[in-house]
N, C-alpha and C positions, 0 to 999 in steps of 0.2 A: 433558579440558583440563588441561593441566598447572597446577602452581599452585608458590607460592613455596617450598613443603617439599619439593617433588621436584626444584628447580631448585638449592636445596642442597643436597641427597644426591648429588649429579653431583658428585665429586671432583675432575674437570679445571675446575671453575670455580670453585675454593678459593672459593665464594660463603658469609658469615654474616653474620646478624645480629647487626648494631651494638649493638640492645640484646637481651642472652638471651633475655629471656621472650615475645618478642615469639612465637618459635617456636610458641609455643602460642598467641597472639593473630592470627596473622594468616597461621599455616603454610597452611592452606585456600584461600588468595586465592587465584584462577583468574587466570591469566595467559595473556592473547589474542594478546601480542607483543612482542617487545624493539625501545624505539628508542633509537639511539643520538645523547648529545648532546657538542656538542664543547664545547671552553672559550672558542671565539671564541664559536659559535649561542648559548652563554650571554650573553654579554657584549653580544651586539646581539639579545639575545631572540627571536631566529630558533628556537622551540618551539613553533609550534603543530601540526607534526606529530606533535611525541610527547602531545600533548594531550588523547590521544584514553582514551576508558573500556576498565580492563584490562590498558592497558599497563604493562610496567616498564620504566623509564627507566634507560638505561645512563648514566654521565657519565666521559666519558672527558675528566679533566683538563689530562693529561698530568705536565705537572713544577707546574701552578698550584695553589698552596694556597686553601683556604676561609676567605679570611680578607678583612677590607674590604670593599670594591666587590662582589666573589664573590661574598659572603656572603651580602650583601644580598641581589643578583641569585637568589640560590638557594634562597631563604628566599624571595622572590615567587613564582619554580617553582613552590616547593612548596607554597603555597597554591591557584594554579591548577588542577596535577596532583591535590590533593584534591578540589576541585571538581569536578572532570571524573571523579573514581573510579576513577583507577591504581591500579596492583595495587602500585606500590611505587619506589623510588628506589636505584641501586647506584652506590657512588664506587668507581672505578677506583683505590686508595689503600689502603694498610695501614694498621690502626685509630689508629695510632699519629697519624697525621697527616688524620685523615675528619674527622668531622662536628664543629661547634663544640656546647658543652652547649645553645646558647638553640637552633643549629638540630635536636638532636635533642628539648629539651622540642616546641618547637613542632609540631618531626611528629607526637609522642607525642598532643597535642591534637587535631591534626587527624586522627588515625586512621590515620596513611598509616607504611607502615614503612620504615624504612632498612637497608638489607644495604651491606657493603661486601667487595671482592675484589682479592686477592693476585695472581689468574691473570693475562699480559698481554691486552691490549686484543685480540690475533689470535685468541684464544681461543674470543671473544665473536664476533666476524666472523659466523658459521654458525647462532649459537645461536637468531635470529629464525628461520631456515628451520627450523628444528626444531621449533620451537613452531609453525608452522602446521602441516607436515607430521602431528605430535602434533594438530594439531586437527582437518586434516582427519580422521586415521584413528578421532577420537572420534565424528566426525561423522555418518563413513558406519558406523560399530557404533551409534550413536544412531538414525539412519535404518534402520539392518536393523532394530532393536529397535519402531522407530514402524510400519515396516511391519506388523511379524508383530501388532503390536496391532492395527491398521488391519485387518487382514486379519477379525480377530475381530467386527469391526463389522459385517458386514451381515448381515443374516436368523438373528440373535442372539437381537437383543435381548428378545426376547419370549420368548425360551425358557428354560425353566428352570434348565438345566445352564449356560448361560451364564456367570453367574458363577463357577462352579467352573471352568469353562475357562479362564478370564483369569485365575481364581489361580493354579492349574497353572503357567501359562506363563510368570507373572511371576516363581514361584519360581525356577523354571529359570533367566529372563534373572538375575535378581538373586544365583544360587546362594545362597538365603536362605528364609525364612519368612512366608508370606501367611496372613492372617486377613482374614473379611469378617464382621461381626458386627452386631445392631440388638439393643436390650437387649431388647424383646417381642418379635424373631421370634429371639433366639438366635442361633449359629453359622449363616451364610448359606455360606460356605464358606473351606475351613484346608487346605494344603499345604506343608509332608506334612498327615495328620491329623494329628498331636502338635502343629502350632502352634497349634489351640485351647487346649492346656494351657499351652502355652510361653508365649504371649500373654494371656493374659484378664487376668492380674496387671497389667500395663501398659495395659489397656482401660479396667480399672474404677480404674485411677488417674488417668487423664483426667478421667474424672469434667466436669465443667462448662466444664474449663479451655478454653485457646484450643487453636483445629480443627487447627495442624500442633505436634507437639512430638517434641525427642528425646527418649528413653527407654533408661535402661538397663535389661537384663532377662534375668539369668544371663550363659551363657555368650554370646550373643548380645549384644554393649556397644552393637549401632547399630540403634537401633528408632524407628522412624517412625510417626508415627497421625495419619490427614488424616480429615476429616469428609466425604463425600460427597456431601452435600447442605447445606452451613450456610447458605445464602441460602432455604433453604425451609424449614431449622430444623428437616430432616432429621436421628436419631441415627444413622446408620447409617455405622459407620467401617471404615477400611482401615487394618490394622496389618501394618506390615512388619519384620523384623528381619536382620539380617545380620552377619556378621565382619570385614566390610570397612567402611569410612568409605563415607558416601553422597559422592561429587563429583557435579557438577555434572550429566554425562548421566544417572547415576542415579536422582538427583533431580525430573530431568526428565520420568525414564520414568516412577517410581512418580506423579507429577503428574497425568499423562497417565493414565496404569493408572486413576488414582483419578476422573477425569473420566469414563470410558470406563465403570466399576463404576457412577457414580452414575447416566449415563444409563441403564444395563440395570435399575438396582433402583426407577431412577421411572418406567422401562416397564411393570416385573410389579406396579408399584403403581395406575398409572393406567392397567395395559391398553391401551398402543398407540403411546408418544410414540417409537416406532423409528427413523422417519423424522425426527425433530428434529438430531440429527446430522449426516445424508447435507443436509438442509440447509445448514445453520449452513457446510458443506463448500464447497457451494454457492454463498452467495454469498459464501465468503472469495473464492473461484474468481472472481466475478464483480468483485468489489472491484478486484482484481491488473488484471484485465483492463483496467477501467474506467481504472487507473491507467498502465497499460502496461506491463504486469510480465508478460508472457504464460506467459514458463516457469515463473515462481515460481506460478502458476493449473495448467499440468499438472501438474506438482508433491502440489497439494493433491488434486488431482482422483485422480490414480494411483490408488491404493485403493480411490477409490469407482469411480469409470468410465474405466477403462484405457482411452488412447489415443482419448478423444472429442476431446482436444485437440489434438491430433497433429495439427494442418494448421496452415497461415500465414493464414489469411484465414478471416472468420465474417460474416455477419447477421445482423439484431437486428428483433425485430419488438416491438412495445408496445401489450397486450389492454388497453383502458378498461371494466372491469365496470360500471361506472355504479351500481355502491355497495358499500361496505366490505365489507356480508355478503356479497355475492356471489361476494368477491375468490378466497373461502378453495378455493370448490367449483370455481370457474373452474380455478386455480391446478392444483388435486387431478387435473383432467380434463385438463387440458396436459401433466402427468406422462405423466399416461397416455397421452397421444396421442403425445407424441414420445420414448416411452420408451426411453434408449440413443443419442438422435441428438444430443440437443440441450440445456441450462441454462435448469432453469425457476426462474425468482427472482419472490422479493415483493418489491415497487420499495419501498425504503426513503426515496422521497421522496415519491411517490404511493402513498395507503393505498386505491385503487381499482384500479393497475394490476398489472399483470403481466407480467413480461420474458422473451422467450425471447431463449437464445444460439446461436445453428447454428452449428459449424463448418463449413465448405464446401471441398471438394477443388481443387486447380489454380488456384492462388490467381494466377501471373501470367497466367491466361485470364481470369479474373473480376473479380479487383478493380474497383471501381467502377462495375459492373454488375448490374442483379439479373437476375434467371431471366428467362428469355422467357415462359416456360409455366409454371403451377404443378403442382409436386409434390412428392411428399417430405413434407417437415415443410410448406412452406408448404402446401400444398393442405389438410394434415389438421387444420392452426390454421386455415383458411379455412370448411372443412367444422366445426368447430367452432364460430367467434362466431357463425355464420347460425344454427348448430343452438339456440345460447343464446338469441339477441333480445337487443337494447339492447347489446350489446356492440359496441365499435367497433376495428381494429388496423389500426396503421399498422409498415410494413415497410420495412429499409431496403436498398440495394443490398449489393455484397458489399466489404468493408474489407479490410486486415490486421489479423490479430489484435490488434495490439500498438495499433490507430487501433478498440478496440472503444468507445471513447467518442463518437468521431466518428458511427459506425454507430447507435450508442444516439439521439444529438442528432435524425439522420435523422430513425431510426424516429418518434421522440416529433413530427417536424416534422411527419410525412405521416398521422400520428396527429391531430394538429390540424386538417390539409387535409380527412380524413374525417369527423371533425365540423362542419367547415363547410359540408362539399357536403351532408351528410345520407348519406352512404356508410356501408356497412358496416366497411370495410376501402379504404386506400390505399396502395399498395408504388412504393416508388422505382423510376422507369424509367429509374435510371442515370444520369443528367444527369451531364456532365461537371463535377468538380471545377475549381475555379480555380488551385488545387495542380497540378494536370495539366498547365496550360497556357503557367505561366513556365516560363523559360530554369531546369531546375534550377542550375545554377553561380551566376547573378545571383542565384538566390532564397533559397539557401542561404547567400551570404554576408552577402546584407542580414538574414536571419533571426538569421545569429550576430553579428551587431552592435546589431540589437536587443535580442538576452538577454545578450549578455557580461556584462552587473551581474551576471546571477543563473547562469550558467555559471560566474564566476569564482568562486563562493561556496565555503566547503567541502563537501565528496563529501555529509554527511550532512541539512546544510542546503541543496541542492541540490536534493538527490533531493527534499527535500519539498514544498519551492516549486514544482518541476518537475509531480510530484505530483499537488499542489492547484489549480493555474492552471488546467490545460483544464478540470476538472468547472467551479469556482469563477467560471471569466466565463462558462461557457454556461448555468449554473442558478442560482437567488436560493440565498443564505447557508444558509438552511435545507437546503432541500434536497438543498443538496450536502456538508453537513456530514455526513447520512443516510446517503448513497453512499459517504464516506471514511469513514463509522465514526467521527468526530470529532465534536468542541462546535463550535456556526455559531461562539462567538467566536474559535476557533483558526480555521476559516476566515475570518472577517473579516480575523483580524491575519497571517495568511500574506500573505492580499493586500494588505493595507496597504505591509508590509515586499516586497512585490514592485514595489506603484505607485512606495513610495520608491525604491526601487535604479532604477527605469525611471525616474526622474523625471516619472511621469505618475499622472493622477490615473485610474483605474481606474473609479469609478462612471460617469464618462465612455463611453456607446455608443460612439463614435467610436475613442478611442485602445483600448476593449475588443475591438471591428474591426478594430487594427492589432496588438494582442499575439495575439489570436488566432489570426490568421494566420498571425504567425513563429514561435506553435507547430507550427500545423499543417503548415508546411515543415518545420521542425526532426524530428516526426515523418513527416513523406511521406519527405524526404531528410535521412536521418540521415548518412550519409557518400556526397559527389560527389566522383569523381575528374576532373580537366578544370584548367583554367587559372583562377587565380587573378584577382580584381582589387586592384590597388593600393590604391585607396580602397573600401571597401563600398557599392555602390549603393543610391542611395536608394528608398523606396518609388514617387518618378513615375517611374525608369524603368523598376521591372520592372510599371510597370502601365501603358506604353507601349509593351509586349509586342502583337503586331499580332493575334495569336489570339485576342488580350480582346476586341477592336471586335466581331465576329460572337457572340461568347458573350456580350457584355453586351447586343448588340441585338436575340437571340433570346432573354432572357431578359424586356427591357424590353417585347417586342411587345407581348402582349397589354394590359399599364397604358397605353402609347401609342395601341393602337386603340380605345379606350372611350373614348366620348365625355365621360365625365368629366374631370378634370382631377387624377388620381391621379397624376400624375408631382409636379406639385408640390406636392401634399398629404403624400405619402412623405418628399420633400425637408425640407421644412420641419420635420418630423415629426422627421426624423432631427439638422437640425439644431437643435433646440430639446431634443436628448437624451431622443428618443423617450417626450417628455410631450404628453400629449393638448392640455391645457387653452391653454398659451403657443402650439403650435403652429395654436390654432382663433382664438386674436386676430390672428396676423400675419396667420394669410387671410382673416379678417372673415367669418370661418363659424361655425355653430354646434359643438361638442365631438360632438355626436353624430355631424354630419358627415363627421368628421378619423375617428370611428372606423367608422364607417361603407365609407368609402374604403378606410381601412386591411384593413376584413374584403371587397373586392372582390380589395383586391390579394395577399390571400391562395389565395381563389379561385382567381384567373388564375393564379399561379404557383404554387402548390403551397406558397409559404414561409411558415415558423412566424415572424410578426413580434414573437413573445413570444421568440424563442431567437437563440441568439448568430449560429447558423447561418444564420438566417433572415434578418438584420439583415443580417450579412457580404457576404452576397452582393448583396442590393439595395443598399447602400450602394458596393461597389464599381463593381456594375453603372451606378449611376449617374453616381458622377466619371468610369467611362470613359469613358460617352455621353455628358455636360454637364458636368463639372468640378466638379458641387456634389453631396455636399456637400464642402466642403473636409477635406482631411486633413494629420495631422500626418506629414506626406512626407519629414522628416528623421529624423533618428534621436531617439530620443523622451529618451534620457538628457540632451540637449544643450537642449532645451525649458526 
């Protein structure tokens, strides 16, 4: 990545720094891109694109001095752009007439540096494509470099030479000096050999201190020493040295080098944790999925299992061991069963189940369909829970990759349908989607009028709300906190700050019924070509779509032919916000009853009345056939 001392060595952008010394305080800064600010976007604060981490901030003045009003305005800048972790500020101005002294103390405090430049403003035109192209090509020598280590990782770890090998290699990439040392087992291994002698002086000057530090040490000025294991209170270090400055991919590699060392030296210590990696791989794989991130998942996966991801569409099955210890041996035996086909994960919200991922070929023959016949992976996870006892899995039709959360939701629903019947196992028969059925054009534009608050947000805040919402209304806090890798309170305040921009209150079943959806349009139809509408349509007309009457009344059958009265036991149910207790006074029934009913209507239909999915459907299904329960049919920001 480029950084501020190489963007001054470029003689065509007569670029220095304001204050000398700074050269050596902040020459290192990594610079991810120049944005350019004009002297009007100053003056009506139109900045919050260059407000991004990394940046250097161009300010093309023009003939306006920094003085007065400017000043001001530029001096609040520059507190933001600290906040935020720019790489630094450039006035388009000769020193003679730049920065005033309070504006240069003040950057001085806030850590942020100032450059200023003789070169004209055309000069600078180009220099942002340069710094990315400059990043891309660090990127993709970062990724060659992540590979060949990646490559090192399978059927390693347990071997002995292994660490010698990854020293080897890292010397090469770093043209430098690798040592792996532990003070009772000695030199573990040094490439060349001489960097045992080169290094040990720098080793045992560590001594106690903290696990990464520089090091000078002879002719070698740039020496690195990362601890290996300091959460396990591990001594076992990885000393690096070199002639050149560590930047950023460097840094990164030896990082990684010294992650990659630490799992091989706690494999030949505890004899076997090899596979803790090819996990960890796993469910990062799994996470992306879950989020909708499908390539950044082949991505991870590349190394360990080339091209399992390679398709557009998967199904999701979800094993219930029926207790924790079980989890581990189930989990081991799933490996094995669908080795090379399929993602076996330990459900980070359930400590009983277990996730398998399939990808699946001919994804526009499939989607939304599961197998007619079993085979493949499902057949050998079938032959599987029967061979176990007390195991229960529920399977889901086939998605798109990128809708594997949806698929996940399924599984877990038919999952529940098989604990209720007493089944071993129950696999989605494909039931058409309600996504399927609207007009896509109506459905899409009421979906982007529903999220525009959280469309219009910035790219970074976006992506997370984006992110967070479909786990977050289909699982409780916990759990889904599990599955992002996150604290439940940063899930709770994502969707807080999502109910606020909807202007709806999100604990609410109901309006979680109607975000829900205009997710899962948003992902079914990410981009419709077709005619626009003037006004966004509301939710009663695309649920006055004539395909719903037959899908809500083939869904409602069965609760309609029981002689019970499960239609308005459901109703009530739902609108009382799917609490037992309120919903068993308005009918003048007992609580047990309400639930009672609710486990018949799980029964007859298949639906998880615990899951968003489950709710979604019966809830629509209902207002089509009888108008209740009511819904928020306008657009929810306007509520």
């Amino acid at each position: 990545m480029p950084n501020l001392d190489s963007l001054v060595a470029d003689a065509q952008l007569e670029l220095t720094y304001t204050t000398p010394t700074d050269a050596s305080r902040y020459g290192r800064v990594g610079v991810r891109g120049l944005a350019t600010l004009t002297g009007s976007e100053i003056e009506t604060e139109q900045t919050a694109d260059a407000e991004t981490p990394g940046a250097l901030v161009f300010l093309a003045l023009g003939s306006r001095m920094l003085t007065g009003a400017m000043a001001d305005r530029v001096d609040r800048l520059l507190r933001r752009l600290a906040k935020r972790r720019a790489a630094g500020v450039i006035l388009s101005a000769p020193a003679s007439r730049g920065y005033p002294a309070a504006t240069r103390a003040m950057a001085d405090r806030l850590g942020l540096p100032l450059l200023h430049t003789d070169a004209p403003d055309s000069t600078w035109a180009s220099v942002d494509n340069d710094i990315q192209h400059c990043r891309i090509r660090d990127a993709e020598t970062q990724l060659a470099q992540l590979a060949g280590l990646l490559k090192r990782l399978p059927a390693q770890l347990t071997d002995a030479a292994a660490v010698q090998r990854i020293t080897d290699w890292l010397a090469v990439s770093l043209d430098g000096q690798v040592l792996v040392s532990e003070p009772e087992r000695g030199v573990l291994a040094a490439s060349p050999p001489s960097a045992a002698a080169d290094l040990a002086r720098a080793v045992l000057r560590q001594a106690s201190e903290s696990a990464v530090r520089p090091v000078t040490t002879g002719a070698l000025e740039h020496t690195r020493l990362i601890s290996l294991a300091p959460a396990a209170g591990a001594d076992t270090v990885l000393a690096v040295a070199s002639r050149r400055p560590f930047g950023e991919p460097e840094a990164t590699l030896v990082a990684c080098a010294a992650r990659l060392l630490g799992l091989v030296d706690q494999a030949q210590r505890e004899n076997g944790t090899a596979a803790e990696s090819a996990r960890a791989a796993r469910f990062a794989a799994f996470q992306l999925l879950m989020v909708g991130e499908p390539v950044k998942a082949q991505r991870v996966l590349a190394g360990l299992a080339p091209g399992l991801l390679d398709t557009l569409a998967a199904r999701v099955f979800v094993i219930d061991c029926a207790s924790v210890r079980q989890r581990e041996l189930t989990a081991v035996r799933c490996e094995t069963a669908v080795a090379g086909r399929a993602l076996v994960i330990r459900c980070p919200a359930m400590d009983t189940h277990v996730i398998i991922v399939e990808p699946v070929p001919d994804p526009a023959e499939t989607v939304g369909r599961a197998s007619r016949a079993m085979d493949g992976v499902e057949a050998d996870l079938a032959d599987l829970v029967n061979a176990l006892g007390r195991h229960r899995m529920g399977g889901s039709g086939h998605h798109p990759l990128a809708l594997v959360s949806n698929a996940y939701e399924e599984a877990a629903t038919w999952l529940a349908f098989a604990r209720h019947t007493g089944q071993s196992m129950a696999l989605s028969p494909g039931h058409t989607k309600v996504t399927q059925l609207l007009d896509p054009h109506a459905a899409r534009r009421w979906a982007e009028s529903v999220l525009e608050p959280i469309k219009s947000l910035p790219r970074a805040q976006r992506d997370l709300l984006e992110a967070t919402l479909p786990v977050a209304l289909a699982f409780p806090h916990t759990a889904a906190a599990r599955i992002l890798d996150v604290h439940r309170n940063t899930v709770g305040l994502r969707v807080r700050q999502a109910g606020e921009l909807l202007h709806l209150d999100l604990a609410q079943p109901l309006n979680r019924v109607v975000v829900g959806l205009a997710l899962d349009i948003d992902s079914h139809y990410p981009c419709v070509d077709g005619a626009d509408f003037d006004e966004p349509p509301s939710l009663e007309h695309l649920l006055h779509a004539p395909e719903l009457l037959p899908w809500a009344a083939a869904l409602l059958k069965p609760i309609l032919d029981d002689r019970r009265d499960l239609q308005s036991t459901v109703q009530v149910w739902l609108e009382h916000c799917t609490r037992v207790e309120p919903a068993a006074r308005t009918l003048g029934v007992s609580e047990a009853t309400v639930r009672s009913h609710l486990r018949a209507v799980e029964q007859l239909t298949g639906l998880d009345t615990a899951s968003l999915g489950g709710v979604r459907d019966l809830t629509l299904a209902l207002h089509v056939h009888t108008g209740r329960p009511l819904l928020n049919l306008g657009l929810p920001r306007a509520v």
